[in-house]
mmCIF file of the N, C-alpha and C atoms, coordinates in Angstrom:
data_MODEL
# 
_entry.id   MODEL 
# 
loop_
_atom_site.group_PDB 
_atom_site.id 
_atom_site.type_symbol 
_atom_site.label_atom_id 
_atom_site.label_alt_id 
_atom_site.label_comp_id 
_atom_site.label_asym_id 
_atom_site.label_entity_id 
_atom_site.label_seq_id 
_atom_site.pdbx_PDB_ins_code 
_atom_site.Cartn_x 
_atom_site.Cartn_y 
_atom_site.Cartn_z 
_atom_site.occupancy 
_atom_site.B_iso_or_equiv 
_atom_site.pdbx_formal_charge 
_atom_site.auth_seq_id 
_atom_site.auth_comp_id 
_atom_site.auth_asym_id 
_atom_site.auth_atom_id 
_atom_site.pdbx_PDB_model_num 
ATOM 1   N N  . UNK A 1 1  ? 36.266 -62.346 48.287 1.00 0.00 ? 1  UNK A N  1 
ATOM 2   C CA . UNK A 1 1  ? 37.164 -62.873 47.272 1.00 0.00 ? 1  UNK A CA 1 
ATOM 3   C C  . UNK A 1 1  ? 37.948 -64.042 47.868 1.00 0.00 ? 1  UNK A C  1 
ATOM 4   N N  . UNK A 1 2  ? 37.796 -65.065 47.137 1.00 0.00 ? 2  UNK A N  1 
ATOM 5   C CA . UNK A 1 2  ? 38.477 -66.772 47.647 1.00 0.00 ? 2  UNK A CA 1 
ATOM 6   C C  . UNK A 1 2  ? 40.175 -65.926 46.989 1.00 0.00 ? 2  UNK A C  1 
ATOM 7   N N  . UNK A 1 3  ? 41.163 -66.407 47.712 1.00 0.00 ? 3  UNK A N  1 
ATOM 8   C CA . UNK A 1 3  ? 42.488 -66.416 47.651 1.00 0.00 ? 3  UNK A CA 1 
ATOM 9   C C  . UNK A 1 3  ? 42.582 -68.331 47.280 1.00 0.00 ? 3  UNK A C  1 
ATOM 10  N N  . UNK A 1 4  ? 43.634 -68.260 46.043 1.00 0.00 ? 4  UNK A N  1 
ATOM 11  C CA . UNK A 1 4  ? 44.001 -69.566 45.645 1.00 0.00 ? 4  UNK A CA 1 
ATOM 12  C C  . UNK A 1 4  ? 45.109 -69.670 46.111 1.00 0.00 ? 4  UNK A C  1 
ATOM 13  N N  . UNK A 1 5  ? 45.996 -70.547 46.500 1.00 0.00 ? 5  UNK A N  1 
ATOM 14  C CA . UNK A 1 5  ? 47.268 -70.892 46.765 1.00 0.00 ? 5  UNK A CA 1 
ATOM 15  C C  . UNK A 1 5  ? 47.761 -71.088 45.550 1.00 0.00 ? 5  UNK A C  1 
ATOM 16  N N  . UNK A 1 6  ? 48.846 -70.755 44.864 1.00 0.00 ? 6  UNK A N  1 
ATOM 17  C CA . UNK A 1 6  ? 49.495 -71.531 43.833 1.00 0.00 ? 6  UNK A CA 1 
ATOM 18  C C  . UNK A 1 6  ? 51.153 -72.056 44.485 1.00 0.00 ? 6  UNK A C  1 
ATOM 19  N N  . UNK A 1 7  ? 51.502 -72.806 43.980 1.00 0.00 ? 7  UNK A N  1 
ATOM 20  C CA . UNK A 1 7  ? 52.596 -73.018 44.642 1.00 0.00 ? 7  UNK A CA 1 
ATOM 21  C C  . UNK A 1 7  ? 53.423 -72.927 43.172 1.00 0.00 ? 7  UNK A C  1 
ATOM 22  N N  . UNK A 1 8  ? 54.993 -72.183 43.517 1.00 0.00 ? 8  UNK A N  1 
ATOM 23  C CA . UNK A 1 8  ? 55.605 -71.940 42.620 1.00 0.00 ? 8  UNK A CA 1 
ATOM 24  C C  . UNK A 1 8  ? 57.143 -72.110 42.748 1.00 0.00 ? 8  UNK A C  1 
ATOM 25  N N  . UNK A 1 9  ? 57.437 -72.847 44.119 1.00 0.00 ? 9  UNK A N  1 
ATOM 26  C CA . UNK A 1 9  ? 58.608 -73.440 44.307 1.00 0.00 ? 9  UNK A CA 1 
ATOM 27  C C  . UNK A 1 9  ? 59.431 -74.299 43.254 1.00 0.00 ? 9  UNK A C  1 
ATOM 28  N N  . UNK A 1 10 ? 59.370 -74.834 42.344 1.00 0.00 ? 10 UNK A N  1 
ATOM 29  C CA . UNK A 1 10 ? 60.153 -75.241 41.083 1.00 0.00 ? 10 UNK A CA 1 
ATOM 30  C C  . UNK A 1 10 ? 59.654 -74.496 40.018 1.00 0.00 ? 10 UNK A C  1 
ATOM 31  N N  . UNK A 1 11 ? 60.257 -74.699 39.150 1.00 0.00 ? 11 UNK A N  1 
ATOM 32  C CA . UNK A 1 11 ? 60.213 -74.695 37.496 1.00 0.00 ? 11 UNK A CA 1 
ATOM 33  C C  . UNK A 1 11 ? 58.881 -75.770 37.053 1.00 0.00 ? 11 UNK A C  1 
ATOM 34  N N  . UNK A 1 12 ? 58.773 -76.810 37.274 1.00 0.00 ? 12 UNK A N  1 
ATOM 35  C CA . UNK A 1 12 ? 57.307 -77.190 36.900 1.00 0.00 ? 12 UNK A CA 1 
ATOM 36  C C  . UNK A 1 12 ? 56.396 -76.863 37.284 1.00 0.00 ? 12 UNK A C  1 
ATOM 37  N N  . UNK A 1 13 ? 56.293 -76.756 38.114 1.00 0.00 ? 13 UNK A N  1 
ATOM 38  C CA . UNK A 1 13 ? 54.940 -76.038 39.364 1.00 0.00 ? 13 UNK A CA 1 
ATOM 39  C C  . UNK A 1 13 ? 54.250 -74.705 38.805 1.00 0.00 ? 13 UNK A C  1 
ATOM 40  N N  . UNK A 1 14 ? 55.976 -73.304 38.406 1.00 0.00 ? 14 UNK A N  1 
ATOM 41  C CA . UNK A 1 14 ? 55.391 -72.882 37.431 1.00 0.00 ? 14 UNK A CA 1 
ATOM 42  C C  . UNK A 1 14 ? 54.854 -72.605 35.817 1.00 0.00 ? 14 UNK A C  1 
ATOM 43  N N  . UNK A 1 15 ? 55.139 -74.167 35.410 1.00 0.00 ? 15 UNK A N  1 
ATOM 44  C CA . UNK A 1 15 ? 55.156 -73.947 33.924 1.00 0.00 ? 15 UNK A CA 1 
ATOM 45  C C  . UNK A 1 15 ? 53.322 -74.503 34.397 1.00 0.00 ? 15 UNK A C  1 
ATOM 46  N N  . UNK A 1 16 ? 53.466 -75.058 35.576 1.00 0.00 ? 16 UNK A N  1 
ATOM 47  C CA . UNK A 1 16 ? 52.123 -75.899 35.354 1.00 0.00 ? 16 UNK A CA 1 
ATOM 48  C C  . UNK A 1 16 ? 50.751 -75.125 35.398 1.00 0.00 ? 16 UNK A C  1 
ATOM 49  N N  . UNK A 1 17 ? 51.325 -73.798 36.333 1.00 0.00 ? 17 UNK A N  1 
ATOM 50  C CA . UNK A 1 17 ? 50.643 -72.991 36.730 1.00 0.00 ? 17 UNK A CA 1 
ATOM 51  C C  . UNK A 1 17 ? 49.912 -71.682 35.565 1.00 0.00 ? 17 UNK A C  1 
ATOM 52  N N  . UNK A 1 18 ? 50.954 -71.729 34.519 1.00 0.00 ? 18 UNK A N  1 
ATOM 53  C CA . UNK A 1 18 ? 50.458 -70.659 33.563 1.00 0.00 ? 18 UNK A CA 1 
ATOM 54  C C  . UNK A 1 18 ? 49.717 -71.866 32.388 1.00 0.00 ? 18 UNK A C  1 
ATOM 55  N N  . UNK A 1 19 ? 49.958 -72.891 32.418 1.00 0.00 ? 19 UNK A N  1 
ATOM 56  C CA . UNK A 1 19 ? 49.001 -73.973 31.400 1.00 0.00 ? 19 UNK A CA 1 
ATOM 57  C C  . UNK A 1 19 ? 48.104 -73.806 32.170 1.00 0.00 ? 19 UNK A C  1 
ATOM 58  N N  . UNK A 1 20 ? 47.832 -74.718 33.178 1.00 0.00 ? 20 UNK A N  1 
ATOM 59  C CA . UNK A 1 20 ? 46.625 -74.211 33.765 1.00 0.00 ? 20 UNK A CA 1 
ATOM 60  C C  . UNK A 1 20 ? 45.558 -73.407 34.158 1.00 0.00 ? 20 UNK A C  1 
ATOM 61  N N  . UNK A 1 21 ? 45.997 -71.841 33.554 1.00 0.00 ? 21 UNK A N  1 
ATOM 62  C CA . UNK A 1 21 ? 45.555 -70.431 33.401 1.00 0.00 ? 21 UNK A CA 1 
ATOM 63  C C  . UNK A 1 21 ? 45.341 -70.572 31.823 1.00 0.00 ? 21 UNK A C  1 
ATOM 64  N N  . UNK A 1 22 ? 46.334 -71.181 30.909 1.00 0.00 ? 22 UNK A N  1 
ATOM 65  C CA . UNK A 1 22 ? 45.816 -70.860 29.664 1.00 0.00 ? 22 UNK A CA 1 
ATOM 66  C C  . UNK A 1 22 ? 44.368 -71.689 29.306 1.00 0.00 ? 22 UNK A C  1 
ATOM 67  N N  . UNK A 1 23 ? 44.583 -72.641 29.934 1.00 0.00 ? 23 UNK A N  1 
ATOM 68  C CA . UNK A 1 23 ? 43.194 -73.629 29.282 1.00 0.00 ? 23 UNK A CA 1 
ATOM 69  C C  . UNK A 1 23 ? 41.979 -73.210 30.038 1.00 0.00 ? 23 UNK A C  1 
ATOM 70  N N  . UNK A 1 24 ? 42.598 -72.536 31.115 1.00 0.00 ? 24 UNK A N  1 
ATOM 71  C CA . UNK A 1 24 ? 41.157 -72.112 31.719 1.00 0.00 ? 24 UNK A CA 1 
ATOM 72  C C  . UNK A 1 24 ? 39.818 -71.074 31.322 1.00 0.00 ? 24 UNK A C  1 
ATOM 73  N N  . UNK A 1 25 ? 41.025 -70.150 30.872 1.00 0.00 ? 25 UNK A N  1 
ATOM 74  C CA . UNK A 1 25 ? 41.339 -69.022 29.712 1.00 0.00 ? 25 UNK A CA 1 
ATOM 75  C C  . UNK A 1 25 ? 40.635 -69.182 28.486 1.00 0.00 ? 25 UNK A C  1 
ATOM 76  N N  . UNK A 1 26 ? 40.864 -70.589 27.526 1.00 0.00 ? 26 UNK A N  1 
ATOM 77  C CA . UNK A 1 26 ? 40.989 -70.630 26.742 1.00 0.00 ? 26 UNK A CA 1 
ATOM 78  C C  . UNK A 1 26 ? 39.002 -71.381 27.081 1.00 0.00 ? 26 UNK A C  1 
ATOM 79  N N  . UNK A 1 27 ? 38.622 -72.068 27.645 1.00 0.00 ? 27 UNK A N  1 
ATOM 80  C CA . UNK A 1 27 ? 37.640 -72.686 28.062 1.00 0.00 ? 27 UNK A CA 1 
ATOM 81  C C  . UNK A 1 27 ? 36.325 -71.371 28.465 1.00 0.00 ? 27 UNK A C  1 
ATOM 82  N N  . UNK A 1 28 ? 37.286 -70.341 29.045 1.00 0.00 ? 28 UNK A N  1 
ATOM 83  C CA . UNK A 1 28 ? 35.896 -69.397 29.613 1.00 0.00 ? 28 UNK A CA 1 
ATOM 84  C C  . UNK A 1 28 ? 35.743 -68.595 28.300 1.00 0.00 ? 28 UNK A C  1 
ATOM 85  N N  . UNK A 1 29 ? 36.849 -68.484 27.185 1.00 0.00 ? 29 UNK A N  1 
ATOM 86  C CA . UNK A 1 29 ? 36.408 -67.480 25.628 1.00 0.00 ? 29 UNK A CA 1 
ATOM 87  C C  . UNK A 1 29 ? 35.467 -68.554 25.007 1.00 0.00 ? 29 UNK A C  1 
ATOM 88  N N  . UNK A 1 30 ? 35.450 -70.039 25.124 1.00 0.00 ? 30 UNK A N  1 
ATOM 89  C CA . UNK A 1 30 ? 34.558 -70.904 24.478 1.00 0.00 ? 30 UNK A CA 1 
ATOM 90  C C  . UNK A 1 30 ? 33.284 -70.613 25.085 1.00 0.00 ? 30 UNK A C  1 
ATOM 91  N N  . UNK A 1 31 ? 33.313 -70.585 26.035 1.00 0.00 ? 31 UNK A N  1 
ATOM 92  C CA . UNK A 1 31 ? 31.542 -70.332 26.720 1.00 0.00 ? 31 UNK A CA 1 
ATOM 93  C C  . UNK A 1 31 ? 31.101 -69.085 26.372 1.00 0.00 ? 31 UNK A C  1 
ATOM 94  N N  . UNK A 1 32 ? 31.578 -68.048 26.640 1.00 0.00 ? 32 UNK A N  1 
ATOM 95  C CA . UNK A 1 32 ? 31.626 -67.282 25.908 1.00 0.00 ? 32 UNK A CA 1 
ATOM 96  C C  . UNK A 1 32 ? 31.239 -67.032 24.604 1.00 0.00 ? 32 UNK A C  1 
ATOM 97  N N  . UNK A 1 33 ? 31.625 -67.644 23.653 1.00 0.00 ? 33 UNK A N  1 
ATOM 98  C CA . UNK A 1 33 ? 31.223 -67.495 22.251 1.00 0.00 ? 33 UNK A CA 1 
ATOM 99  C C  . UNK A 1 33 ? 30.367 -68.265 22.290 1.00 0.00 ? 33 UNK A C  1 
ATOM 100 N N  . UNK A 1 34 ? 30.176 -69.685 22.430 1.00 0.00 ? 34 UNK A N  1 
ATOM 101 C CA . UNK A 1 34 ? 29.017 -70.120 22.485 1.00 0.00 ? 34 UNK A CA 1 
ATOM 102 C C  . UNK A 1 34 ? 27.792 -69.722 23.107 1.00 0.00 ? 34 UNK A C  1 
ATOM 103 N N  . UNK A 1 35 ? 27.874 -69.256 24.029 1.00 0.00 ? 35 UNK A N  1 
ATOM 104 C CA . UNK A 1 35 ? 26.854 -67.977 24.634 1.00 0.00 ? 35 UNK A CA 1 
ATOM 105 C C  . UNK A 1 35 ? 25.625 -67.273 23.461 1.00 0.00 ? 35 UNK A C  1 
ATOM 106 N N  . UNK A 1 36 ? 27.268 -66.713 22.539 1.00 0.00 ? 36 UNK A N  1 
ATOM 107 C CA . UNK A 1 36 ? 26.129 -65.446 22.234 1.00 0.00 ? 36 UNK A CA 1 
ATOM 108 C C  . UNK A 1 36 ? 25.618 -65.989 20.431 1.00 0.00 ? 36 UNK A C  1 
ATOM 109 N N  . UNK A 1 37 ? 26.822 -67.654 20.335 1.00 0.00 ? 37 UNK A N  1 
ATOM 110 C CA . UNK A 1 37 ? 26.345 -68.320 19.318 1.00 0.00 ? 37 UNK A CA 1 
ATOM 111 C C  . UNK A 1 37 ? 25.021 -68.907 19.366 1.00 0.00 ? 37 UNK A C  1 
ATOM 112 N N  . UNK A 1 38 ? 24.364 -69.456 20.608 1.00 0.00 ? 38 UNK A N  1 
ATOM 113 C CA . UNK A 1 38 ? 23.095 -69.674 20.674 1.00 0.00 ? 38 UNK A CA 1 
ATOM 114 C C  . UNK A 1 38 ? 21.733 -69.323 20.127 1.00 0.00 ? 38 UNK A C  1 
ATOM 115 N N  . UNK A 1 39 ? 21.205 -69.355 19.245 1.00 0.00 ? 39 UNK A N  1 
ATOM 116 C CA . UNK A 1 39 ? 19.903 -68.775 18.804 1.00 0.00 ? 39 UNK A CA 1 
ATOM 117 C C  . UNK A 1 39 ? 20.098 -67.407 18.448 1.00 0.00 ? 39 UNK A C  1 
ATOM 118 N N  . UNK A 1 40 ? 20.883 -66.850 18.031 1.00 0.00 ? 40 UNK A N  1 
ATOM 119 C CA . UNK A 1 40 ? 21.448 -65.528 17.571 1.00 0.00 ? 40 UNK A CA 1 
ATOM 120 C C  . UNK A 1 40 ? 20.943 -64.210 18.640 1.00 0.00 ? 40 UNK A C  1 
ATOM 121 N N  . UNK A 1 41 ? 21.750 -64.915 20.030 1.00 0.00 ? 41 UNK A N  1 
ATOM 122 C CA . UNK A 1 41 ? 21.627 -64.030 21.070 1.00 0.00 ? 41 UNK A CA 1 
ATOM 123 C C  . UNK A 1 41 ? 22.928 -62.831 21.115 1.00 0.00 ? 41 UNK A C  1 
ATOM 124 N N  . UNK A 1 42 ? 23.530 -63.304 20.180 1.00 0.00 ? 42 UNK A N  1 
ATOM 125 C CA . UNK A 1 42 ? 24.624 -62.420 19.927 1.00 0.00 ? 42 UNK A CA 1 
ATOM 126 C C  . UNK A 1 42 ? 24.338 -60.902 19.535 1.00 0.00 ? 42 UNK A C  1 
ATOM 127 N N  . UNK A 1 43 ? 22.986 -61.319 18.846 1.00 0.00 ? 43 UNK A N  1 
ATOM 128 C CA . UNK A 1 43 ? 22.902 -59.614 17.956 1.00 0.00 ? 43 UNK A CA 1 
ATOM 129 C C  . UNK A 1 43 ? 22.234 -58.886 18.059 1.00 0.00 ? 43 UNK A C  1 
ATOM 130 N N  . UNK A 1 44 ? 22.109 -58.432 19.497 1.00 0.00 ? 44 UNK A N  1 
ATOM 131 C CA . UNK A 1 44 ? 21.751 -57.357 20.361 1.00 0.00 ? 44 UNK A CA 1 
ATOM 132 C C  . UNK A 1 44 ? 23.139 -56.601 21.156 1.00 0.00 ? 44 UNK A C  1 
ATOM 133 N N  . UNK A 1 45 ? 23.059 -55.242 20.873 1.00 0.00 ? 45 UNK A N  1 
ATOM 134 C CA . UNK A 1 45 ? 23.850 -54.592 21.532 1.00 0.00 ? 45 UNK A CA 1 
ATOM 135 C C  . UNK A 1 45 ? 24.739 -54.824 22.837 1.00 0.00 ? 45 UNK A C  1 
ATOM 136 N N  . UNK A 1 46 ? 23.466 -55.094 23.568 1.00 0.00 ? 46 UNK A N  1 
ATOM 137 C CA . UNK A 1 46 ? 23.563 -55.291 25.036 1.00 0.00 ? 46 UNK A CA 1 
ATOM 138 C C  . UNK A 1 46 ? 23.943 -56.857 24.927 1.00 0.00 ? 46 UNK A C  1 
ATOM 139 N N  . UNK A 1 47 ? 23.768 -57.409 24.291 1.00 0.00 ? 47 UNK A N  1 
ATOM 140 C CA . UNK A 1 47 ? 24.305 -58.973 24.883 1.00 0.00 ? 47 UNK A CA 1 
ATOM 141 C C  . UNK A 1 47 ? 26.289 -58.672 24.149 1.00 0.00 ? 47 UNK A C  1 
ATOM 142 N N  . UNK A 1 48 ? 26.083 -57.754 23.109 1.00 0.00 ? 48 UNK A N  1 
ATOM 143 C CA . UNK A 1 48 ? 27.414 -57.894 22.602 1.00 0.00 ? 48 UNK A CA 1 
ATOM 144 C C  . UNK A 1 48 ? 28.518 -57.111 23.179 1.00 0.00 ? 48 UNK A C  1 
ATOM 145 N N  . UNK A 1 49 ? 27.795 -56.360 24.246 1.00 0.00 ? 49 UNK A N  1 
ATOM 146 C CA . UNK A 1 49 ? 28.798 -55.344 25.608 1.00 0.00 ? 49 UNK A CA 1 
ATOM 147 C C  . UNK A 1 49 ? 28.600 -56.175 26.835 1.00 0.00 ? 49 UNK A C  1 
ATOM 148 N N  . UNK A 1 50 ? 27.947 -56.968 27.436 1.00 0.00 ? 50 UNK A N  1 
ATOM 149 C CA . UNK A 1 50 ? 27.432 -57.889 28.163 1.00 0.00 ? 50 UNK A CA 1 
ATOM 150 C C  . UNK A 1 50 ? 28.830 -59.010 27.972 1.00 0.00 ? 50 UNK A C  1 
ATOM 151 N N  . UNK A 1 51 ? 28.992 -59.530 26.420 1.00 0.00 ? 51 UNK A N  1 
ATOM 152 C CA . UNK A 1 51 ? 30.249 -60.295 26.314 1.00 0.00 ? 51 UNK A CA 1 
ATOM 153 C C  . UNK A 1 51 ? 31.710 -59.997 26.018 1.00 0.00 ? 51 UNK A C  1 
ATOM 154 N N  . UNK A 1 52 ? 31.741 -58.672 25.968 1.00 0.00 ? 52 UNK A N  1 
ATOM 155 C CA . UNK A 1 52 ? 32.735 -58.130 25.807 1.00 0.00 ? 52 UNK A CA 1 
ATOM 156 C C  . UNK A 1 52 ? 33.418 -57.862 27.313 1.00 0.00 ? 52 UNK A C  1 
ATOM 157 N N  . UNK A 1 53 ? 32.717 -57.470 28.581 1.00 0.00 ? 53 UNK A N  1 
ATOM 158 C CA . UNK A 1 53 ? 32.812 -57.399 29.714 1.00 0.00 ? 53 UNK A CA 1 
ATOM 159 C C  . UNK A 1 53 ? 33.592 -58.226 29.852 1.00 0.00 ? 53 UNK A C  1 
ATOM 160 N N  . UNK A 1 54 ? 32.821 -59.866 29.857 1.00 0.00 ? 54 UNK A N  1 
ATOM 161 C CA . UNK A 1 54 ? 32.796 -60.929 30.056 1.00 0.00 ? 54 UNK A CA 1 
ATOM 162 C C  . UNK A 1 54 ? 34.581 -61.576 29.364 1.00 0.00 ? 54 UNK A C  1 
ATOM 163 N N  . UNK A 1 55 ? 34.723 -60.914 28.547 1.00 0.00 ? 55 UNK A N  1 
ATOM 164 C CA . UNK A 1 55 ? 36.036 -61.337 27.657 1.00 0.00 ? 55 UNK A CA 1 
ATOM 165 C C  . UNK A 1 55 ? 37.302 -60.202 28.660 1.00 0.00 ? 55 UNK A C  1 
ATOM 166 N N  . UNK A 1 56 ? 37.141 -59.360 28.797 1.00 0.00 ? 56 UNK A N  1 
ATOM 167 C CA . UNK A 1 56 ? 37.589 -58.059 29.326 1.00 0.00 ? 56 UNK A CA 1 
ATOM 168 C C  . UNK A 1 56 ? 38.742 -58.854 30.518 1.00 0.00 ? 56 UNK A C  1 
ATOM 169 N N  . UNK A 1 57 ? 37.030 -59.404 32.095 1.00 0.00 ? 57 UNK A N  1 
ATOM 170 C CA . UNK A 1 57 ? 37.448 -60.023 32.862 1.00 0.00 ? 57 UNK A CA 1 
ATOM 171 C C  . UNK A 1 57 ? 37.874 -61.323 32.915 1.00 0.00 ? 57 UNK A C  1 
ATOM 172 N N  . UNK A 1 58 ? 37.632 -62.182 31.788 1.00 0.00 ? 58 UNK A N  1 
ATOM 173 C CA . UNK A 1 58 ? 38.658 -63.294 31.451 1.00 0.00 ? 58 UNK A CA 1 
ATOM 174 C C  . UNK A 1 58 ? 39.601 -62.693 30.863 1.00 0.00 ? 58 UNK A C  1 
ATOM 175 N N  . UNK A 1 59 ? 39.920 -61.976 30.349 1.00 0.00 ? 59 UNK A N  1 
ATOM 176 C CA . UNK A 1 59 ? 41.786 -61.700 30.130 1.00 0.00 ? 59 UNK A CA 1 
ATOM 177 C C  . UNK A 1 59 ? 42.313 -61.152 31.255 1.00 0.00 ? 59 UNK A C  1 
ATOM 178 N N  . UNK A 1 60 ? 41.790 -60.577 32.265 1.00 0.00 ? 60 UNK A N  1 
ATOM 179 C CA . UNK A 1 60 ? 42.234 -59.552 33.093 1.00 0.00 ? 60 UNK A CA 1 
ATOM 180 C C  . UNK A 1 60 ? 42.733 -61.008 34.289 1.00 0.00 ? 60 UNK A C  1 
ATOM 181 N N  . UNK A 1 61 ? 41.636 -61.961 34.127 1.00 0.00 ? 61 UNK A N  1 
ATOM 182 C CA . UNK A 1 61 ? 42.342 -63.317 35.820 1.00 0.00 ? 61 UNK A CA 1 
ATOM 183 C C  . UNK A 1 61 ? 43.628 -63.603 34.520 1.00 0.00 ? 61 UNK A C  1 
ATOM 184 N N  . UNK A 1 62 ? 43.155 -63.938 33.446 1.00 0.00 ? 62 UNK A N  1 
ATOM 185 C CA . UNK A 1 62 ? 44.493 -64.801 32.481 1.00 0.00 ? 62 UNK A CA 1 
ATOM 186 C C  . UNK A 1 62 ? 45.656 -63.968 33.310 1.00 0.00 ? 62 UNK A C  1 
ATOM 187 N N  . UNK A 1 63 ? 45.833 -62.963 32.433 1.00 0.00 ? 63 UNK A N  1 
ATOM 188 C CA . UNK A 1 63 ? 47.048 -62.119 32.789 1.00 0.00 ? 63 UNK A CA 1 
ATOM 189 C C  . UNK A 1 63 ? 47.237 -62.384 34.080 1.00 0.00 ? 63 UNK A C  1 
ATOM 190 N N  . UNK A 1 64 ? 46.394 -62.477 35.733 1.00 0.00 ? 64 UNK A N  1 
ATOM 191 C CA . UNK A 1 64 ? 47.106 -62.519 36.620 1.00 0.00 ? 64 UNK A CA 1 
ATOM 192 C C  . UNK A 1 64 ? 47.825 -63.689 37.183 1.00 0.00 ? 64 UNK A C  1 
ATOM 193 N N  . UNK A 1 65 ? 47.083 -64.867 36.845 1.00 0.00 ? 65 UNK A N  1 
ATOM 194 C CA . UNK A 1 65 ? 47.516 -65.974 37.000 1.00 0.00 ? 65 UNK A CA 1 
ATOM 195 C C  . UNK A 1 65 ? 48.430 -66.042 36.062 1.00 0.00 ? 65 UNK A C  1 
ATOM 196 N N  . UNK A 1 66 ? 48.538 -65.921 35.039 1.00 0.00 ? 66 UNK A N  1 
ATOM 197 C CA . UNK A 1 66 ? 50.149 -66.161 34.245 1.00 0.00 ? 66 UNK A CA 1 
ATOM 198 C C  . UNK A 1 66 ? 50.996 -65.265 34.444 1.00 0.00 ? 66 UNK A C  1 
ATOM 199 N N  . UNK A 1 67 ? 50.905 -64.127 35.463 1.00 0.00 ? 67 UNK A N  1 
ATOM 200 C CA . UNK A 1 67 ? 51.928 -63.146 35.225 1.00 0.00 ? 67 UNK A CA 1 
ATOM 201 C C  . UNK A 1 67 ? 52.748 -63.557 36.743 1.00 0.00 ? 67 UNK A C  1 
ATOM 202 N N  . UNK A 1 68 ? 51.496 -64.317 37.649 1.00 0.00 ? 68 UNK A N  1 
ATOM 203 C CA . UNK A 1 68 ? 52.616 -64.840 39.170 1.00 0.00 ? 68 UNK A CA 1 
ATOM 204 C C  . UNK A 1 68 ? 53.680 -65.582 38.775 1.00 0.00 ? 68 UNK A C  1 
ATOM 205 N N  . UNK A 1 69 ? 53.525 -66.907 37.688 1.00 0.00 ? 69 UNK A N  1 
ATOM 206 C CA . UNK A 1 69 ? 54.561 -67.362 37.957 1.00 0.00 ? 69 UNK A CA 1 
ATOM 207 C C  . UNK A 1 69 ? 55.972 -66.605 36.942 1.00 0.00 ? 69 UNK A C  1 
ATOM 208 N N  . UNK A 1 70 ? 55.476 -66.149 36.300 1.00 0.00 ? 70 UNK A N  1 
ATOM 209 C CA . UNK A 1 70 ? 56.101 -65.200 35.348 1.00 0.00 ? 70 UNK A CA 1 
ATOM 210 C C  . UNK A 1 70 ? 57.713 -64.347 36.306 1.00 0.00 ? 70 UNK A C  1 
ATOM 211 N N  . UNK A 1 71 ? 56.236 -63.752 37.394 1.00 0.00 ? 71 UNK A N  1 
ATOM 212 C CA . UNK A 1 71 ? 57.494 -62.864 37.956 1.00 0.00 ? 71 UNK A CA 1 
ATOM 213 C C  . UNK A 1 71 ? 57.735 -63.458 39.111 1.00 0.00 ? 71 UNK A C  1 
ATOM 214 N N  . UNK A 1 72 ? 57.538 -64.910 39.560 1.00 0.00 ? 72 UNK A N  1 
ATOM 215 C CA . UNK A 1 72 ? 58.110 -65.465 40.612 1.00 0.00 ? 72 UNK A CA 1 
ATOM 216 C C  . UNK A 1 72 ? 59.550 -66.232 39.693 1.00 0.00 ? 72 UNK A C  1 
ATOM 217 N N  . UNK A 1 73 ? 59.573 -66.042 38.589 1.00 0.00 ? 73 UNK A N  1 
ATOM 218 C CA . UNK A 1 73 ? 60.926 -66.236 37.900 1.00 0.00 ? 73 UNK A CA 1 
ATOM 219 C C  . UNK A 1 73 ? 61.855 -65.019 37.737 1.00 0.00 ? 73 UNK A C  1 
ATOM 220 N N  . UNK A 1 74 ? 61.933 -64.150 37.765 1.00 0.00 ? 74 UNK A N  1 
ATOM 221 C CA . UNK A 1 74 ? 62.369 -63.018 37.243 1.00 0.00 ? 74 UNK A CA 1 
ATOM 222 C C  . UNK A 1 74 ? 62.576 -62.531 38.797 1.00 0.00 ? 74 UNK A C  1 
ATOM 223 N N  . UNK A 1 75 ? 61.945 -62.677 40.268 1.00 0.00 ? 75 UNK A N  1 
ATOM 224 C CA . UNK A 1 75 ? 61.973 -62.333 41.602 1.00 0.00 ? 75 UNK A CA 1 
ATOM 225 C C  . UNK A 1 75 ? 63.152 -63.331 41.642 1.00 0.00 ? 75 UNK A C  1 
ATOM 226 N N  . UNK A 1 76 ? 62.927 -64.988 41.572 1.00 0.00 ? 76 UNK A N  1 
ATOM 227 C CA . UNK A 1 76 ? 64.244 -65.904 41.993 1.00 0.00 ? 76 UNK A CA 1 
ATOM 228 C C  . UNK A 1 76 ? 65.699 -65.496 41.043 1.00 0.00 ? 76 UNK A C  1 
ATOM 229 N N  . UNK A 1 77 ? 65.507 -65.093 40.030 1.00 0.00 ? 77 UNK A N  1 
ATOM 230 C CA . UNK A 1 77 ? 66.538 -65.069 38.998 1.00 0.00 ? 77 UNK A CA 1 
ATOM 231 C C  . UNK A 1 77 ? 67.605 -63.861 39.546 1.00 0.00 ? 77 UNK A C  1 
ATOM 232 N N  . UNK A 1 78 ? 66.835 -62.785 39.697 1.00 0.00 ? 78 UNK A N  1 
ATOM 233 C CA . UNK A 1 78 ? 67.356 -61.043 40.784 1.00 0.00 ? 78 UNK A CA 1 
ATOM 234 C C  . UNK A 1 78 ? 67.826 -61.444 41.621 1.00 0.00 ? 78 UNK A C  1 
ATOM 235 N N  . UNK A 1 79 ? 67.437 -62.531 42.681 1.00 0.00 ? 79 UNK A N  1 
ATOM 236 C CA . UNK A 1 79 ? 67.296 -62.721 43.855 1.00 0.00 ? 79 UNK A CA 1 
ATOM 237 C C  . UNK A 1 79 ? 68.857 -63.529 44.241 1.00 0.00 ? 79 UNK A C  1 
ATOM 238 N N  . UNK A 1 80 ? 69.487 -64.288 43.169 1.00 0.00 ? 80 UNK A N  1 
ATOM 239 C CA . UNK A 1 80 ? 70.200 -65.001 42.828 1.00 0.00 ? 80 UNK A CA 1 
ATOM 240 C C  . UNK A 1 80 ? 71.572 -64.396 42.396 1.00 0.00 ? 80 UNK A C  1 
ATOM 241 N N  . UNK A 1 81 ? 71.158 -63.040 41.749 1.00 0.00 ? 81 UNK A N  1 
ATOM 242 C CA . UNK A 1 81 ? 72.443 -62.207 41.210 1.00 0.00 ? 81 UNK A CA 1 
ATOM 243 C C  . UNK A 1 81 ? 72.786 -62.328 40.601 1.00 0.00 ? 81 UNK A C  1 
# 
């Protein structure tokens, strides 16, 4: 497993950091649908649990990458008193 650096030292860094998770996000549900929009590869069982997986573990990175800088706000904010 590759480890990403994000850096989350300001307020832009992390607003930049959860856009950058959403479009990524938002880019892997397009392949995705287009996938199983192709030649009506969609309408088989197995391709439609095959993309559901596939949707499962794109929400599952979304959520983690938007939830670092999330709680690297809520860690500085505590942290602050």
């Amino acid at each position: 497993m590759v480890r990403e650096h994000i850096d989350l030292d300001d307020a832009q860094q992390r607003v930049n950091a959860v856009k950058d998770a959403a479009d990524k996000y938002v880019g892997e549900l397009e392949v995705i649908r287009d996938e199983l929009a192709e030649e009506n590869v969609g309408s088989t069982l197995g391709k439609m649990v095959g993309a559901q997986i596939n949707m499962t573990e794109t929400e599952t990175r979304y959520a983690v990458k938007s939830g670092m800088p999330k709680k690297s706000v809520s860690s500085s904010s505590t942290s602050r008193g």
